[in-house]
C-alpha angles and dihedrals in degrees: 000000000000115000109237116250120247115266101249116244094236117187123337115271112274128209085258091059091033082060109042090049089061092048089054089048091044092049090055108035137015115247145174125239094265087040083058090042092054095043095061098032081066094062091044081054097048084045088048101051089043091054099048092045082063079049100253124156105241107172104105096026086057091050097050092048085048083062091049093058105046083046089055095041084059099053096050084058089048093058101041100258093112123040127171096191094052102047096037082060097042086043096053093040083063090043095054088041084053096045108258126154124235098243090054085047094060091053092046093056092041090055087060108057095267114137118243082246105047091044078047090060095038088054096044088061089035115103121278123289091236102063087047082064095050083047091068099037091059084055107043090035108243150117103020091002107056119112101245130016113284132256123216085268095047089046091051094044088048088047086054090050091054090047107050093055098062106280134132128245086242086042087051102042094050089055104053085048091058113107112230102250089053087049097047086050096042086049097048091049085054089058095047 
């Protein structure tokens, strides 16, 4: 078997490529500024270590594309193609639906690129807590949702659940004492 040639570096990436690369991402999957940033800066990455495998020297060429990107970037925010604030609220919306805590939300969104303010902002409008709560027990099968009523070992397995995702002992307490027709129309409110 012959091995397959390398795929040759070619020029550096311009602003039209750069561009047109965000505009493909974009197309396919909502993203915050750094989440744009990151995005390019990894096909200037995959340029650059074709290049210097010809051999090329790449380091200036590679900083001045970085600067491409975070201009472009910029420019995508400017116009209203990006936007932080909208996808950290839809973002958390589809976290608390999923049964994420807040405090795993927020980490979610920061290690996106969203701002503690404006994840802040995003957490305060995103559904209770507590129906987050509800949200995971509906999926793991406990509190309001086991099959049978629990026992003291049950309760403290389901407490640890809760816990280990994110919520907090009153969060999680809240959620196991609601009865389960409270919990089905709290839930499909949440999905509303």
């Amino acid at each position: 078997m012959r091995k397959a040639q390398p795929r040759p570096a070619g020029p550096p990436p311009d602003e039209a490529a750069l561009h047109a690369a965000a505009l493909a991402h974009l197309a396919r999957f909502a993203a915050t500024e750094a989440g744009l940033i990151r995005v390019l800066a990894n096909r200037i990455r995959r340029w650059a270590r074709r290049a210097e495998a010809e051999g090329r020297e790449v380091e200036q060429e590679t900083a001045a594309a970085l600067a491409l990107a975070r201009r472009i970037a910029a420019r995508l925010v400017a116009a209203g193609a990006v936007d932080d604030a909208a996808f950290a609220a839809a973002r958390a919306r589809r976290l608390a639906r999923a049964g994420r805590s807040r405090r795993a939300a927020a980490a979610h969104l920061a290690a996106r690129g969203v701002d503690a303010e404006t994840a802040a902002r995003a957490l305060a409008e995103a559904p209770s807590e507590t129906d987050a709560a509800l949200a995971l027990c509906r999926r793991r099968r406990i509190g309001p949702f086991a099959p049978a009523p629990p026992g003291p070992e049950e309760r403290r397995r389901a407490l640890a659940i809760l816990a280990r995702a994110g919520f907090g002992r009153e969060v999680a307490e809240a959620a196991l004492a609601t009865p389960r027709e409270e919990a089905e129309l709290r839930l499909a409110r949440l999905r509303a």
